[in-house]
C-alpha positions as CSV (number, residue, x, y, z in Angstrom):
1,X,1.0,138.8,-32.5
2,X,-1.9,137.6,-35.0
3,X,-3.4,139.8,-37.4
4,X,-6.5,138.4,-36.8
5,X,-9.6,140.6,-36.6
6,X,-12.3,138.3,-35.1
7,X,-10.6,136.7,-32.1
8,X,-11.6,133.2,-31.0
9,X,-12.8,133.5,-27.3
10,X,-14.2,129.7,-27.1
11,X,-11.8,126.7,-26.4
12,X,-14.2,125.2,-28.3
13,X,-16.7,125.9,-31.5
14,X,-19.9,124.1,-30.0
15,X,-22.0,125.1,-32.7
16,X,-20.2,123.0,-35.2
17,X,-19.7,120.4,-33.1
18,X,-23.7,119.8,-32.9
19,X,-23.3,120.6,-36.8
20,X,-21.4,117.4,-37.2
21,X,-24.2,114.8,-36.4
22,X,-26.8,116.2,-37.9
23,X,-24.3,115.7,-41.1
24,X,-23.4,111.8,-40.0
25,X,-27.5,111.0,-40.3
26,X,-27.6,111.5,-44.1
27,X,-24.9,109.0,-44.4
28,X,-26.6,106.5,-42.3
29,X,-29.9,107.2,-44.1
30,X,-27.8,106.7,-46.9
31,X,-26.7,103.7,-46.4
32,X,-29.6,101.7,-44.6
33,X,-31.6,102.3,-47.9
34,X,-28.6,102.1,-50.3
35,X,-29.3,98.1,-51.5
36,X,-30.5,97.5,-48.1
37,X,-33.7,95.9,-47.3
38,X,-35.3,97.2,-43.6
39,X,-37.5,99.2,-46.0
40,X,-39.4,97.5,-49.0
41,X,-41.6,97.8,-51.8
42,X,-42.7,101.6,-53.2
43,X,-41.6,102.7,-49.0
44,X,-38.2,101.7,-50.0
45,X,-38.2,102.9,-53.6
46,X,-38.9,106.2,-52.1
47,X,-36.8,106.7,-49.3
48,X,-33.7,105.1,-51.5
49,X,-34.6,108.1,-54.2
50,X,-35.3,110.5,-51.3
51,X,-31.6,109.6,-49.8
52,X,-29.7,108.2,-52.7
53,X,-27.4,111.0,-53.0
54,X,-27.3,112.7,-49.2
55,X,-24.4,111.0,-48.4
56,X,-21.8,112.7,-50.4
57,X,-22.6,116.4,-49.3
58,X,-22.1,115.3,-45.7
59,X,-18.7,114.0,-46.5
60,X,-17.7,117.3,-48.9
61,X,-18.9,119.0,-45.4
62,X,-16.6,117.1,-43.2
63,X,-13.5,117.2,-45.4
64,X,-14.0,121.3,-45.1
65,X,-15.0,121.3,-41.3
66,X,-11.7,119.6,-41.2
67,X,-9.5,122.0,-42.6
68,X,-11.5,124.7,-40.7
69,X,-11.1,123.5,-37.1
70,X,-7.6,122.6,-37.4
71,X,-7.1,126.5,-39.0
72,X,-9.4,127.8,-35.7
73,X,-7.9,125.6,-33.4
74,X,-4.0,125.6,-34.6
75,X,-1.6,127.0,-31.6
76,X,1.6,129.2,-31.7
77,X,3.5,127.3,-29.6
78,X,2.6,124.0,-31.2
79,X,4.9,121.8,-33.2
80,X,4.6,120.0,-36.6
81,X,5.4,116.4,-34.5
82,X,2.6,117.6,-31.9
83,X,0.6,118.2,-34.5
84,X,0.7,114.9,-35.9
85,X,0.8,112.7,-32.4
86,X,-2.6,114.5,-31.7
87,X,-4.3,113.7,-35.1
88,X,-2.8,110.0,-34.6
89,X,-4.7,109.8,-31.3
90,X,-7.6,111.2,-32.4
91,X,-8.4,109.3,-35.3
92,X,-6.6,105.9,-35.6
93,X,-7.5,104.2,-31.9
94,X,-11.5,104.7,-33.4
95,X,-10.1,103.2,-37.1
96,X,-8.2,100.2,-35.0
97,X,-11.7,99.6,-32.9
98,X,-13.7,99.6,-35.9
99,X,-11.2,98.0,-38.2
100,X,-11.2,94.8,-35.8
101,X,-14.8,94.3,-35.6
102,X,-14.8,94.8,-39.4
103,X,-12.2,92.3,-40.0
104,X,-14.3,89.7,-37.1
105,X,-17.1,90.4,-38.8
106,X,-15.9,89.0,-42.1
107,X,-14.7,86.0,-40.1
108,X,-17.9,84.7,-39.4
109,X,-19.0,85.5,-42.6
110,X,-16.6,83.3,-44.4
111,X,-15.6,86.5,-46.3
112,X,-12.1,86.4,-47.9
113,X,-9.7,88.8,-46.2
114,X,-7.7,89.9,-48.5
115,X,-4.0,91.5,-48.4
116,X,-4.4,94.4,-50.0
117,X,-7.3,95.2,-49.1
118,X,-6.4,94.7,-45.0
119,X,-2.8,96.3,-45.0
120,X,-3.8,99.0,-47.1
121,X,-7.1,99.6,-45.1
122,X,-4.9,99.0,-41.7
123,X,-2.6,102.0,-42.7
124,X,-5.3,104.3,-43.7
125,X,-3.6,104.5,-47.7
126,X,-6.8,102.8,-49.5
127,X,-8.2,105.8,-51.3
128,X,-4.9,106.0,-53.4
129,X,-5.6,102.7,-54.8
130,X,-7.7,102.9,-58.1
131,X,-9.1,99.2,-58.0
132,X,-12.4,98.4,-57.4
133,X,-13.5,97.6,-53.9
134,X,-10.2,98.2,-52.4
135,X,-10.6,102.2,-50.7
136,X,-13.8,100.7,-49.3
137,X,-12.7,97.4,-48.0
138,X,-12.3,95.8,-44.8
139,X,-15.0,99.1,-42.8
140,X,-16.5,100.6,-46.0
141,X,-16.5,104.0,-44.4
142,X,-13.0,104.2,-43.7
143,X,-11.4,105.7,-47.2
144,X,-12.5,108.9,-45.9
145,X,-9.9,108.8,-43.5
146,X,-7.6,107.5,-45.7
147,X,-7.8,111.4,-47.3
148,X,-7.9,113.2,-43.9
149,X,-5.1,111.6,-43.2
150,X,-3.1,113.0,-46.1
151,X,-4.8,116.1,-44.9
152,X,-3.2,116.1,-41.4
153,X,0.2,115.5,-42.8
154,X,-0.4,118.6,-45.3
155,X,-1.8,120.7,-43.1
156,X,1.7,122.1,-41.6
157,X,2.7,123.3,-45.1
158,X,-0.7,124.5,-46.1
159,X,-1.6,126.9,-43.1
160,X,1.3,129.3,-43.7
161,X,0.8,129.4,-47.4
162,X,-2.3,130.5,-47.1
163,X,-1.9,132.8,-44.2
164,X,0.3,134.2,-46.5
165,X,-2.9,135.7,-48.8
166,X,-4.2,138.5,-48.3
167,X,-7.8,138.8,-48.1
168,X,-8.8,139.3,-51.7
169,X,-6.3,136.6,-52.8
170,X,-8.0,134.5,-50.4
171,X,-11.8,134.7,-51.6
172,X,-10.0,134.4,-55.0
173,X,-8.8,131.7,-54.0
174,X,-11.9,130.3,-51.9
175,X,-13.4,130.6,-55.6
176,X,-11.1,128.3,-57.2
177,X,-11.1,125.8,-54.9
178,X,-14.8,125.8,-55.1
179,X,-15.0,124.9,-59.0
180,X,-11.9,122.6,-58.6
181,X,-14.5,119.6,-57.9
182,X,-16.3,120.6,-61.0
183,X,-13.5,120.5,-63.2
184,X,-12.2,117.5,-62.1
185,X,-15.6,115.7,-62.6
186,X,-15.2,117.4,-66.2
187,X,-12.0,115.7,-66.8
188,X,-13.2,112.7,-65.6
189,X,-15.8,112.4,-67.3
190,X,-14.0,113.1,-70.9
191,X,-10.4,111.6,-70.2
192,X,-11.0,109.0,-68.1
193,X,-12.2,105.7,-69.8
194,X,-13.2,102.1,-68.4
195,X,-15.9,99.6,-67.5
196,X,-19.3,100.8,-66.3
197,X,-19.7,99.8,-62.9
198,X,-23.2,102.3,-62.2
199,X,-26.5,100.4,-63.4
200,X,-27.9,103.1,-65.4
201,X,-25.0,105.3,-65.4
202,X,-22.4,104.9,-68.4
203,X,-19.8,105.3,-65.2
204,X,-16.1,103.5,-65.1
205,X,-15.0,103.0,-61.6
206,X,-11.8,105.0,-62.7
207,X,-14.2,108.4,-63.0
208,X,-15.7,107.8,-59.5
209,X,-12.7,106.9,-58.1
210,X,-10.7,110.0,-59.3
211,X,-13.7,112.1,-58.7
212,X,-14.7,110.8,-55.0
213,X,-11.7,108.9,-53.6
214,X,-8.6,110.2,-55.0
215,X,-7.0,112.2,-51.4
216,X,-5.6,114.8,-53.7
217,X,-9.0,115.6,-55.1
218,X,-10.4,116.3,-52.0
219,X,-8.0,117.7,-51.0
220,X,-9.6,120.6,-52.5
221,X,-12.4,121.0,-49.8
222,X,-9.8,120.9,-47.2
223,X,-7.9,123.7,-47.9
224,X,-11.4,125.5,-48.9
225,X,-12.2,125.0,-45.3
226,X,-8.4,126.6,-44.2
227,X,-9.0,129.6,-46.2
228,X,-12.4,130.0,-45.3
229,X,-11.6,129.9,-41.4
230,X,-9.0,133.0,-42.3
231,X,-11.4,134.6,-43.4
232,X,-13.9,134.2,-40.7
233,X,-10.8,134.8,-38.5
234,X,-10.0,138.5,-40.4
235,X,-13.8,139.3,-40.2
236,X,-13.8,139.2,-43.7
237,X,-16.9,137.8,-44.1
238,X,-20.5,139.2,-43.9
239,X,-22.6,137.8,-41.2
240,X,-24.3,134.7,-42.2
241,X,-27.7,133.7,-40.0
242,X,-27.8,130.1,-38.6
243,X,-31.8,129.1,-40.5
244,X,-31.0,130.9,-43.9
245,X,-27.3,129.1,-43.7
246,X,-29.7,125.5,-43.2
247,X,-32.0,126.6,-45.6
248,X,-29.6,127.0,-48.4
249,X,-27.7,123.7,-47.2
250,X,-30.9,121.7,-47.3
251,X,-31.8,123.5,-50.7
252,X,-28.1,122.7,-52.3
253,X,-28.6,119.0,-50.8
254,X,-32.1,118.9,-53.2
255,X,-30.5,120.3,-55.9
256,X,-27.4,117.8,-55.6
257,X,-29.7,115.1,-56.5
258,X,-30.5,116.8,-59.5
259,X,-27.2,116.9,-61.2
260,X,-25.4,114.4,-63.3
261,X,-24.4,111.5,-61.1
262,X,-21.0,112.0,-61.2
263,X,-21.0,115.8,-60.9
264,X,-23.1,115.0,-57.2
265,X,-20.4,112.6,-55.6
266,X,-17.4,114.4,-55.3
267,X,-17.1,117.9,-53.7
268,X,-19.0,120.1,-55.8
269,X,-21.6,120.0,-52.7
270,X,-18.9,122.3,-50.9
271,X,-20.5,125.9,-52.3
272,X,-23.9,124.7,-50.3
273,X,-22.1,123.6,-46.8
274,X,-20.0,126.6,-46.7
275,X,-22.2,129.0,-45.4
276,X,-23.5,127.0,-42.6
277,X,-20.1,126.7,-41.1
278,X,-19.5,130.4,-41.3
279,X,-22.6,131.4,-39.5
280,X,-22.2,128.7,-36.7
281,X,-18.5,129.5,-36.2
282,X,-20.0,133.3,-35.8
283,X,-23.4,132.4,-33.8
284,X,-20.2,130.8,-30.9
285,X,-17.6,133.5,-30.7
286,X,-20.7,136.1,-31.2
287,X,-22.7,134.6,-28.8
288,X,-25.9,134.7,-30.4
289,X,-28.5,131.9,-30.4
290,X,-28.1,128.7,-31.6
291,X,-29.7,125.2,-31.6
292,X,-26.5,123.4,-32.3
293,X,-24.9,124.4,-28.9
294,X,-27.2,122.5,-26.4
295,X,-25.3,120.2,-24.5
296,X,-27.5,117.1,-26.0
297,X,-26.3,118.1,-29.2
298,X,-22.6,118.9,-28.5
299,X,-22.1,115.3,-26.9
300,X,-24.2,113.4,-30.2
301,X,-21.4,115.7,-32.1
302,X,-18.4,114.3,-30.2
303,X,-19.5,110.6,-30.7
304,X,-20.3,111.5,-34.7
305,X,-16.7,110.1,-35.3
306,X,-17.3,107.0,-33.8
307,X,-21.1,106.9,-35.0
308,X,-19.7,107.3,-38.4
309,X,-17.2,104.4,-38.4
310,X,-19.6,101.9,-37.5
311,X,-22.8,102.3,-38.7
312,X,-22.2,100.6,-41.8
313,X,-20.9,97.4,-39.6
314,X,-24.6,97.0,-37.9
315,X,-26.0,97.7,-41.2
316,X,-24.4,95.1,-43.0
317,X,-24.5,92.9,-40.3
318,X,-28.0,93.2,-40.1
319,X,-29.0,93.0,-43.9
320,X,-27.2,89.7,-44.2
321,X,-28.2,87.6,-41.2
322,X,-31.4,89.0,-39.9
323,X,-33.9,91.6,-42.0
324,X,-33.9,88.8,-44.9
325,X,-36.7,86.9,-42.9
326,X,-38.1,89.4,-41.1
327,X,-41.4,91.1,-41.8
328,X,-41.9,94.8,-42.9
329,X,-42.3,96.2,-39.5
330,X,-39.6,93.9,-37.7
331,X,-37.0,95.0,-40.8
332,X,-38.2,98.9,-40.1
333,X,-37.6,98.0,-36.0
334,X,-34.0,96.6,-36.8
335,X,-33.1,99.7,-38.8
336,X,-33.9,101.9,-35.8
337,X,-31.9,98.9,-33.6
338,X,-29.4,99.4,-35.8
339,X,-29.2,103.3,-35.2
340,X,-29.3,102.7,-31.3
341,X,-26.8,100.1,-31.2
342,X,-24.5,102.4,-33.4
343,X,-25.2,105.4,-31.2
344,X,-24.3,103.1,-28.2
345,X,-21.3,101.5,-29.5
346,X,-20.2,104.8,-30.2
347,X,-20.7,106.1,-27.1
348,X,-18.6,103.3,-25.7
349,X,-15.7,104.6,-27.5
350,X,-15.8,107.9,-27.3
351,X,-16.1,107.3,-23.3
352,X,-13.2,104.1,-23.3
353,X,-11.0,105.0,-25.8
354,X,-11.4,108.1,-27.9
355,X,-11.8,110.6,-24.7
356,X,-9.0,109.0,-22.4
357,X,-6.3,108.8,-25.0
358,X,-6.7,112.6,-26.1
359,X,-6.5,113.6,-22.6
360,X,-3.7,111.8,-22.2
361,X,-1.8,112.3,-25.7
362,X,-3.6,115.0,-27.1
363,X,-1.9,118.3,-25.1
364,X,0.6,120.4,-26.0
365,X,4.0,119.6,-24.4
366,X,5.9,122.7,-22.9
367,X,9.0,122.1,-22.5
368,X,11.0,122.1,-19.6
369,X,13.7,124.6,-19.1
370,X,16.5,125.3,-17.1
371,X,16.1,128.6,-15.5
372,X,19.5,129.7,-15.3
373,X,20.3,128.8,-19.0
374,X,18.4,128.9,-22.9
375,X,18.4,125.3,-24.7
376,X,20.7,125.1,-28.2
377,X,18.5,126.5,-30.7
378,X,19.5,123.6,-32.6
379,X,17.2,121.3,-29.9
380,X,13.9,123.8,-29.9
381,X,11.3,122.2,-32.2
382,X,9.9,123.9,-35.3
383,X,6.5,125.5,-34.4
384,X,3.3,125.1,-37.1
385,X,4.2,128.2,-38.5
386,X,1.5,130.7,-38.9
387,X,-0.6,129.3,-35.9
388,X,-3.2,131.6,-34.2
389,X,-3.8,131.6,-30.5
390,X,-7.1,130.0,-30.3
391,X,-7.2,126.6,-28.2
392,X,-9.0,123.3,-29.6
């Protein structure tokens, strides 16, 4: 029997699912005016300033929407091998799609390929490399999954750890994890030494990398995201409305932009993105209104995965073989081309590979039993201790 106070009664938390597009559109804003050039002159200046650091708060918020789900959505009867087979077929058929095209892509390009940088990009291990260019290699976007996948494989040992806290060591707790981001920008930026890579920025690649790649940085926000879902789940929170919750996210995104660059790329965003997952989490299982749950908005959410892994492919592919001679209006049309043709692509994937595959892999196996005799207990698989009952 859980302990748990506020019960899940959705299979699903449709709120946050809305939640995570909206959060994919800073990183494409990001990146189509990061060095890109579908906007130009003091138009571009702007919207490059306006956007240059959105990017990085929407990743901090995935890395603890993460942790959160898989807390909401975790199963008693589950097992650590289930566990893992689902997370495999939800995230690595999208990688393999989008790892191809990346890899085509740089065909025709004449770009070199090289080993490193594929195998290590192929196997999802990139962000533990500390070289330049290599966590973003082959599809630029991928490192991130390079950490949730460390995430996935922690996440067995982390749940009953922390269900193991009881509430007050838990917002302890939910504190720490919340200035570990800090403090590891402050080492960084005192014990760390190397070559500025940042124009304008006396930045190594060594600090960003330990700061905003490194999986066991992140993983930080993660496990923020696990303890704040026990929380939620032992009503330990107070109720959090869905428009102040986006005000002060919007607000902590401004302010972002105002802090030392490397203090705004890792997770020190997390503090601002917190509060908007609470009160979505409790607008769904309390029923009360909320703009995130419309049916448009739930389906842009499931494609945000696939939107997110190749958005930076159209981009790119864009900026080098058509924008260049293109004049300011045509650029401007082949950014918004470029957002269609991501939101299509993505669409494609969810429907042909994404969707079919979890249905078919992405269950719970119960095992068969003989009725007239118990199996060995040597043959019954370990559960993921310390599941709840709620259903993803």
């Amino acid at each position: 029997m859980s302990n748990d106070v506020l019960r899940p009664q959705l299979s699903r938390l449709p709120s946050l699912s809305g939640m995570r597009f909206i959060a994919a559109l800073p990183v494409f804003a990001f990146h189509a005016t990061s060095g890109m050039n579908f906007l130009r002159g003091d138009t571009g200046d702007f919207f490059a300033d306006i956007f240059k650091d959105t990017g990085t708060p929407s990743v901090s918020f995935f890395f603890i929407l993460s942790g959160f789900i898989l807390t909401w959505s975790a199963r008693p009867r589950d097992t650590v091998p289930g566990f893992w087979r689902r997370r495999l077929v939800k995230v690595y058929p999208n990688h393999l799609v989008a790892f191809a095209a990346a890899a085509v892509i740089m065909l025709i390009a004449s770009d070199p390929i090289e080993a490193k940088k594929f195998f290590t990009s192929l196997f999802l291990v990139q962000s533990w490399v500390p070289e330049i260019l290599v966590p973003t290699g082959m599809n630029p976007v991928a490192w991130s999954l390079s950490c949730e996948v460390f995430f996935y494989l922690s996440f067995p040992l982390l749940l009953p750890l922390v269900r193991r806290l009881t509430t007050r060591a838990l917002w302890a707790a939910g504190a720490v994890l919340l200035a570990v981001p800090w403090a590891v920008a402050l080492i960084a930026q005192h014990t760390v030494d190397g070559v500025p890579v940042v124009p304008g920025e006396a930045l190594a690649y060594e600090q960003i990398w330990l700061v905003y790649f490194f999986p066991l940085t992140r993983l930080a926000e993660f496990v923020l995201g696990i303890v704040v879902a026990r929380l939620v789940l032992g009503g330990s929170v107070p109720r959090v409305g869905l428009v102040p919750a986006a005000l002060f996210a919007v607000g902590g995104f401004v302010l972002n932009a105002h802090v030392p660059y490397l203090y705004s790329l890792g997770g020190t965003a997390a503090f601002w993105v917190v509060p908007l997952i609470v009160a979505g989490a409790t607008a769904d299982v309390r029923g009360t209104r909320s703009a995130m749950r419309g049916r448009v908005m739930v389906r842009l959410g499931e494609l945000s995965f696939a939107f997110y892994l190749v958005h930076t492919l159209f981009l790119m592919s864009a900026q080098r073989w058509l924008v260049q001679d293109l004049s300011a209006g045509a650029a401007l049309a082949a950014l918004f081309g470029c957002l269609a043709a991501s939101l299509a692509v993505s669409y494609a994937m969810f429907r042909w590979v994404e969707a079919p595959l979890v249905r078919r892999f992405g269950s719970v196996a119960r095992p068969r039993r003989n009725p007239r005799e118990e199996p060995p207990a040597a043959t019954v698989p370990t559960p993921l201790a310390g599941a709840t009952d709620a259903k993803d």
